[in-house]
C-alpha positions as CSV (number, residue, x, y, z in Angstrom):
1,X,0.0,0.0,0.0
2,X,3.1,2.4,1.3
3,X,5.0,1.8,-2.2
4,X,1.4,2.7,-4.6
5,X,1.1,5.6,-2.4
6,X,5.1,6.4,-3.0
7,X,4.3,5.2,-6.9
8,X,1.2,7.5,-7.3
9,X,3.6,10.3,-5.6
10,X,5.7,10.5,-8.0
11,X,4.1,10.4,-11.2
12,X,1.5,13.7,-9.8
13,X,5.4,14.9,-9.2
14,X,6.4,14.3,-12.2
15,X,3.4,14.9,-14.2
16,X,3.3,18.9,-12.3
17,X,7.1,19.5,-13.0
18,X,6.3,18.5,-17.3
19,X,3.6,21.0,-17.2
20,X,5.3,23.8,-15.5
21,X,8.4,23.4,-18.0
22,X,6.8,25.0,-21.4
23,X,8.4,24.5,-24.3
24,X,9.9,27.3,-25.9
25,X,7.5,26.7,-28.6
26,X,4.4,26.7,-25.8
27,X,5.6,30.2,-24.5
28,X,6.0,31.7,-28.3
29,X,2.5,30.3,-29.0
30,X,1.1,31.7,-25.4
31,X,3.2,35.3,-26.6
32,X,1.2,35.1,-29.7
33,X,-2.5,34.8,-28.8
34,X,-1.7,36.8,-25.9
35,X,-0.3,39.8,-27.8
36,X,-3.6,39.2,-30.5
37,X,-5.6,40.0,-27.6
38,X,-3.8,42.3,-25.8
39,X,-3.9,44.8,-29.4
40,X,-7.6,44.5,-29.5
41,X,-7.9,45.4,-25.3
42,X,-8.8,49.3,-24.2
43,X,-5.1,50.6,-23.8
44,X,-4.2,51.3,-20.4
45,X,-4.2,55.3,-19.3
46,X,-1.0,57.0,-19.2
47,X,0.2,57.4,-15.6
48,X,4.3,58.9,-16.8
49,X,5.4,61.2,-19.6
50,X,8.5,62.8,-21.1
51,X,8.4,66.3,-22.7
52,X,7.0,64.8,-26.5
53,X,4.9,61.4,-24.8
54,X,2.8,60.2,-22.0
55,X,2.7,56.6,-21.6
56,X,1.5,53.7,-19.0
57,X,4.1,52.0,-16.8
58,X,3.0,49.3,-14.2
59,X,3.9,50.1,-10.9
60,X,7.0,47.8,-10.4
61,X,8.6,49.4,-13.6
62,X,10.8,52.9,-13.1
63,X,11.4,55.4,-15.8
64,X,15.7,55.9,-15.0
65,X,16.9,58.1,-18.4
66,X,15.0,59.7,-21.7
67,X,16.1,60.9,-24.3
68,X,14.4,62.3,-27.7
69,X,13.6,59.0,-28.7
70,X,14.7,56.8,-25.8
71,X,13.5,56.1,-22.3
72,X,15.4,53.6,-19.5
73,X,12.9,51.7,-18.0
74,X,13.5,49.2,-14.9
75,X,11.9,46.8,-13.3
76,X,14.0,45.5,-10.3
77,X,17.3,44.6,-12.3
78,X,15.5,44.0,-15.4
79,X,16.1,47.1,-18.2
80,X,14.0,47.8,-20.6
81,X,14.3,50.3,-23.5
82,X,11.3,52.1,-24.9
83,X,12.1,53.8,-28.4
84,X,9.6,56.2,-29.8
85,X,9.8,57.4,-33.3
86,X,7.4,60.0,-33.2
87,X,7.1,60.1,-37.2
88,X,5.5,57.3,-37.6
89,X,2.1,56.3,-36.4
90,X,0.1,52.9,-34.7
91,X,0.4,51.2,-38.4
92,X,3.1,52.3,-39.7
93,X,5.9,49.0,-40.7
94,X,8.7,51.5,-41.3
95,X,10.4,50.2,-37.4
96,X,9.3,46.5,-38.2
97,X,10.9,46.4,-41.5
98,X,14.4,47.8,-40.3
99,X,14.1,44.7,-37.5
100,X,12.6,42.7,-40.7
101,X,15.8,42.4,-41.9
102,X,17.9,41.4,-39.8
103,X,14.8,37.9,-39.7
104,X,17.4,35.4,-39.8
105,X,18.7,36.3,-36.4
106,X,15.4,35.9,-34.7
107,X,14.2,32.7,-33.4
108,X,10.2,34.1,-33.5
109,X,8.0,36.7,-35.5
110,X,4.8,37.5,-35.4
111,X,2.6,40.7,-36.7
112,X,-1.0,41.3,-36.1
113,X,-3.2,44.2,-36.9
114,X,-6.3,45.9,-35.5
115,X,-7.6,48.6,-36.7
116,X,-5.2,51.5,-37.2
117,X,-2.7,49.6,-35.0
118,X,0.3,47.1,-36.4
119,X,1.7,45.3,-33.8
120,X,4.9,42.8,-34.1
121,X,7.3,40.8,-32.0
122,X,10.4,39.4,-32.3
123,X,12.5,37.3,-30.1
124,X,16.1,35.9,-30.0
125,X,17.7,33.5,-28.3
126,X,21.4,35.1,-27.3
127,X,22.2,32.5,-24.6
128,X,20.5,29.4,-23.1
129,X,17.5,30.2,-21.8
130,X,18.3,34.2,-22.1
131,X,16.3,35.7,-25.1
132,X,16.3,39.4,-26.8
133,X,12.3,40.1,-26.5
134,X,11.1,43.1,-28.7
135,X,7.5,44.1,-28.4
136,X,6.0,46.6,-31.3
137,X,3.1,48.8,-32.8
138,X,4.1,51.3,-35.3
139,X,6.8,53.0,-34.4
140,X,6.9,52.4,-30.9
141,X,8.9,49.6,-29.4
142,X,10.3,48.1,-26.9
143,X,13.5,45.7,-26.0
144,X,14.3,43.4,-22.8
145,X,16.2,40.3,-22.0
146,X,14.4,37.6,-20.2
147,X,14.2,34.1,-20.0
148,X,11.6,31.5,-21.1
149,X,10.0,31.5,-17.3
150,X,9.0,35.4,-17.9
151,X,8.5,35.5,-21.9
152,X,5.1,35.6,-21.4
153,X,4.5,37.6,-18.8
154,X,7.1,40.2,-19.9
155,X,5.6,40.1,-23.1
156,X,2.1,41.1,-21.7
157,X,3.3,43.8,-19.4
158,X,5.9,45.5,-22.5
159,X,2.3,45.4,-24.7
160,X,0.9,47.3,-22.2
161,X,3.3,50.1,-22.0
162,X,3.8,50.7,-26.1
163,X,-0.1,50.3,-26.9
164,X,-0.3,53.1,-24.3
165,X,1.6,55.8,-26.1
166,X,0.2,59.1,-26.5
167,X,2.4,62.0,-28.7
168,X,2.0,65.4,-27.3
169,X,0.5,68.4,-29.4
């Protein structure tokens, strides 16, 4: 009875642990339909802003540095950059076609559109389990390094900040 018990253990053990390792392939599928419907959601209201932009930041992430088209964002020791190119607009593919081609580098891409709004991502693995994830619409993106654990998440929470983006005057 002891060694079913013991038997039975281990398979629940080993049957949790399988599903809480994704597949890389898993994650880029969860970033996907995630990102699809995150494009399509109301956009969250600015809450920071720079002399040309407000934007939305969660409240874990910290604006550090700006610059005309540049803004250091943290979140604990994670950095994120948010570039703005403020002559180009929610469809434009002029920032997703200089990324475009350098394709062969990237281990995922994706685009999606709604409405007036073209949205993209991009993601490269640079070490094990370390990736280069770039979140887009328009010509507003923005760039972290993460691992597989918080692709998804991150992913969620950097869709957030550029479908936020409102130019000044």
């Amino acid at each position: 009875m002891l060694r079913k018990l013991q038997v039975i253990q281990l398979l629940l053990f080993v049957f949790l642990l399988s599903a809480c390792t994704s597949s890389l392939q898993d994650k880029q599928q969860d970033v996907k339909e995630l990102l699809e419907s995150s494009v399509t959601a109301e956009s969250e209201k600015p809450n920071k802003e720079t002399d040309d932009i407000r934007f939305y930041l969660p409240f874990a992430m910290k604006m550090n540095e700006s610059d005309a088209n540049n803004i250091l964002v943290t979140k604990g020791d994670q950095i994120f950059i948010l570039f703005i190119n403020k002559n180009e607009k929610e469809d434009s593919l002029v920032v997703y076609e200089a990324m475009l081609k350098e394709a062969n580098s990237y281990t995922f891409t994706e685009t999606f559109t709604y409405k007036n709004k073209f949205g993209y991502v991009f993601l490269k693995e640079t070490k094990k389990d370390e990736y280069e994830l770039t979140v887009g619409i328009g010509g507003y993106k923005m760039t972290t390094m993460t691992d597989r654990k918080r692709l998804t998440q991150d992913a969620e929470t950097m869709m957030k900040v550029v479908s936020s983006i409102e130019l000044k005057g």
